[in-house]
N, C-alpha and C positions, 0 to 999 in steps of 0.2 A: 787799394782799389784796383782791380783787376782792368779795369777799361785805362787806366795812368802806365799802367804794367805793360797793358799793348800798344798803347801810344806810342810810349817810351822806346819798344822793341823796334815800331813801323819805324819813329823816327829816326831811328842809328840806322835802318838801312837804306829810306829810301830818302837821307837826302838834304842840305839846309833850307830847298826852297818846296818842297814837295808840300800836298794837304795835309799828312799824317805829323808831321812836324810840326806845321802852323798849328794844327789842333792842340797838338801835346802841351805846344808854349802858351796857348791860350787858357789849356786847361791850369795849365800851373800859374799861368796870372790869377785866376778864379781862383783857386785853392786858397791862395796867399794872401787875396783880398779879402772871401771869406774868413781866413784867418785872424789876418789884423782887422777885421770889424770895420773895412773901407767898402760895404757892397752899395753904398751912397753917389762912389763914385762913379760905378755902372749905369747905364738906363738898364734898370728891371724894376720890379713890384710882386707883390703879394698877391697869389695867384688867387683864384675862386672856382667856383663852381660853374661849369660848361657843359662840358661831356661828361665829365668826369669831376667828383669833386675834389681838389686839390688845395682847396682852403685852407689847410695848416702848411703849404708849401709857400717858398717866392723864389724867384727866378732872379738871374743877372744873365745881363747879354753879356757876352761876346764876340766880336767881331774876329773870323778867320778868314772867310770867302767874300771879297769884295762883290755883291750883287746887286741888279738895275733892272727895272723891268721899264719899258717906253723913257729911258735916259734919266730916268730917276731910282738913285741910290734906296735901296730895300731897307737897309740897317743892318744891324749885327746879325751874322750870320746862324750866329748857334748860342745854347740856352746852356743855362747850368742851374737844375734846381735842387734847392733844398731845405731839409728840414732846422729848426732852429729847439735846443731843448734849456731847459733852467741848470744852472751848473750845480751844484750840493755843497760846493767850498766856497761858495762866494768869488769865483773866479769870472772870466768869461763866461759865454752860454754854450754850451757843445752844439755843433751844427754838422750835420749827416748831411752829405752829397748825393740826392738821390739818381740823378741823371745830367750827364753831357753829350748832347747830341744837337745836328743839324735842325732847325726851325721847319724844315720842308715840311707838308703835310702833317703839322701839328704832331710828327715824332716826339720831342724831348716829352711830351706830356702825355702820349699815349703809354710811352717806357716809362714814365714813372707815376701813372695809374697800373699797370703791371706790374711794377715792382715795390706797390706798396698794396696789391690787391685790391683795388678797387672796382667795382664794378660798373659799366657805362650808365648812366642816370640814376644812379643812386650816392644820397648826400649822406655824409657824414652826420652822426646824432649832433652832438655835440664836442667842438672843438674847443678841451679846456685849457684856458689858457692858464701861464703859470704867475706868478703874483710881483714877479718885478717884472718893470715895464718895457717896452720893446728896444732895441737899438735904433731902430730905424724905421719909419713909416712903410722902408719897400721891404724891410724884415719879414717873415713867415712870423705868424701868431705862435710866440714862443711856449711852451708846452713843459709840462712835467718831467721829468727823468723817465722813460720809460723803466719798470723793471727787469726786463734782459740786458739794457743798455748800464744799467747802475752794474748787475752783477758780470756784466765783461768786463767793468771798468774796476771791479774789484778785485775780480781775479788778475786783472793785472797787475794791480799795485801788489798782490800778495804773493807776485813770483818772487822764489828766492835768485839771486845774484848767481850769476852762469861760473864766479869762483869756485871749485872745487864740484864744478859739476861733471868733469872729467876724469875719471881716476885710474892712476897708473894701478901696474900690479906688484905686490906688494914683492920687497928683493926678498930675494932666493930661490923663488920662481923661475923659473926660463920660460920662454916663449917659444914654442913650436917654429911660429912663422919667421921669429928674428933672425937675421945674418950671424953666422957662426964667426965670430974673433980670428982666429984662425984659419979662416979659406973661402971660399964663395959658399953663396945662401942656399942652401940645400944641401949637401957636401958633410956626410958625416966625419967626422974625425978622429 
């Protein structure tokens, strides 16, 4: 994920107590949560239809930026939402991270009506759901395998082993570039 990527970067320079930091650690709480199937332990829920419809998504807060408006605490500052899919091994459910971002002006949900193409008032036909039942009441309506999602997740398993993906050249060969035995690298003999 490319936003964990610059997190990560902001974080190593600017800092232990800086924003870019508290985000990054937040985000990798969410990550892990999402992972081990703890998004229970969060305040979030299962988002709907607003501006945009977003009813196959759910959201967990996060708390980075401690905020108050007239001396009353706002809540967590920033959202993490996403998608929830059926796994095909009988494993977990795969879950897509579609946005992490500050709650200000309805951000985390405008970027992830953009980044799942959505259009502002217009609802989704139908959101099908997949046929074992949810994790969690604040879960997103868990969904079928997409087919691009199943065939990344194929070609992955079907990489061969990076052994032998390297290969010298075969002796009796020399090499133009290599260091001469006999005297410095370039240096005919």
């Amino acid at each position: 994920m490319q936003r964990l990527a610059a997190l990560s970067h902001a974080a190593k320079t600017q800092g232990p107590g800086g924003l870019r930091t508290r985000e990054f650690h937040a985000l990798q709480v969410g990550l892990r949560a999402l992972a081990d199937g703890r998004e229970e332990e969060f305040d979030g829920k299962r988002l709907s239809y607003r501006r945009h419809d977003l009813s196959d998504c759910a959201e967990i807060k996060l708390a980075v930026v401690p905020e108050t408006r007239h001396n009353i605490e706002l809540g967590p500052s920033h959202r993490l939402i996403y998608h929830e899919f059926e796994p095909e091994d009988g494993g977990p459910p795969y879950r897509q991270v579609v946005v992490f971002a500050h709650r200000g002006g309805d951000r985390p949900f405008e970027e992830a009506a953009a980044r799942l193409g959505r259009r502002t008032g217009v609802r989704l036909r139908v959101v099908q759901a997949a046929a074992t039942p949810q994790t969690s009441a604040a879960a997103p309506i868990r969904q079928p395998l997409p087919a691009d999602l199943r065939a990344a997740f194929a070609a992955a398993g079907d990489m061969a082993p990076a052994r032998g993906a390297v290969t010298t050249q075969p002796t009796g060969q020399k090499r133009s570039d290599a260091p001469r035995r006999n005297g410095p690298p370039g240096r005919a003999l």
